[in-house]
C-alpha positions in Angstrom: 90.1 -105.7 60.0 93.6 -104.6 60.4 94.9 -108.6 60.0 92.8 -108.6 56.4 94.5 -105.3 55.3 97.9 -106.6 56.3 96.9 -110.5 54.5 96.4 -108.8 51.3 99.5 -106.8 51.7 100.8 -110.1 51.9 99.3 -111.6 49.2 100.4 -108.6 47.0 104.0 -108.6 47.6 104.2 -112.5 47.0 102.1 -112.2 43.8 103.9 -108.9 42.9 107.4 -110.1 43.8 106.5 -113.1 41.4 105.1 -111.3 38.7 108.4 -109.0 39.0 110.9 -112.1 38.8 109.2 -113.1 35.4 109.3 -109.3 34.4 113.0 -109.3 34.3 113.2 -112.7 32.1 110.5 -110.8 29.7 108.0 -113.8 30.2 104.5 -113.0 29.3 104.2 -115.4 32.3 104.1 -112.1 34.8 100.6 -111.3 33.4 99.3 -114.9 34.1 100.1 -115.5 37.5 98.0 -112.1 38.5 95.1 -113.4 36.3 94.8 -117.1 38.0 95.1 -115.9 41.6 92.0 -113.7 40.2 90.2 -116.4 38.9 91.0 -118.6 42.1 89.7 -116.1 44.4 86.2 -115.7 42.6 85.9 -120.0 42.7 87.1 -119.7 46.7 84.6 -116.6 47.2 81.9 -119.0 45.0 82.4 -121.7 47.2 82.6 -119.8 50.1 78.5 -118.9 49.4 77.2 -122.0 48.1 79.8 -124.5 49.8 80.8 -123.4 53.3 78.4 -120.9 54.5 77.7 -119.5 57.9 81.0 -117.6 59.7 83.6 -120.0 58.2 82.0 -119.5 55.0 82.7 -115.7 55.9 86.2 -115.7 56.7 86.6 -118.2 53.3 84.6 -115.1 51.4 86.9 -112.2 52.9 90.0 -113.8 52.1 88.9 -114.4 48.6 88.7 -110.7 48.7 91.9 -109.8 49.6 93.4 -112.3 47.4 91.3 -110.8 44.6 92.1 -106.8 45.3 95.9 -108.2 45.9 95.5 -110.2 42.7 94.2 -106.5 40.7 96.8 -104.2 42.8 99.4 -106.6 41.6 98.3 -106.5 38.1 97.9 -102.3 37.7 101.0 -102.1 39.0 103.0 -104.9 36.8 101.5 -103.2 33.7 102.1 -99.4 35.2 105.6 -100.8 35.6 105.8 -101.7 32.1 104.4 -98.6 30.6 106.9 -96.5 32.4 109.8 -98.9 31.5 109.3 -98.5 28.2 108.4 -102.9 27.7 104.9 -102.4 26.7 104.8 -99.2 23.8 102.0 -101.2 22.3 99.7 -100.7 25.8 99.6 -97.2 25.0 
């Protein structure tokens, strides 16, 4: 349990560090890359059900999760980060 916790702190600060570097350029690009690794890890946990199954299709299914809760960690803190910044007045 310990690994998973520390894979989606992985997963967060490469999707949050990537989100960040588009933050400073002002690309509305920072929103879309914690949106596809969303919609990736709902096909990955999709397929881990109907495709894999058994304990591989397990391990496939709880890494989808922690991409996913990375993937919305990522994105609540981006936008938080804008609020308080000031970028994004019409949020509020």
């Amino acid at each position: 349990m310990i690994s998973l916790f520390g894979l989606m702190g992985a997963f967060f600060v490469l999707l949050f560090g990537a989100s960040h570097f588009f933050y400073r350029r002002n690309s509305p690009v920072q929103y879309g890359i914690s949106l596809s690794s969303m919609l990736i890890s709902i096909f990955l946990f999709l397929y881990s059900i109907f495709g894999v199954s058994g304990f591989e299709g397990m391990g496939l299914g709880a890494l989808a999760a922690a991409l996913f809760l990375a993937s919305v960690l990522s994105l609540f803190v981006n936008v938080l980060f804008n609020i308080i910044n000031g970028r994004g007045k019409g949020a509020v």
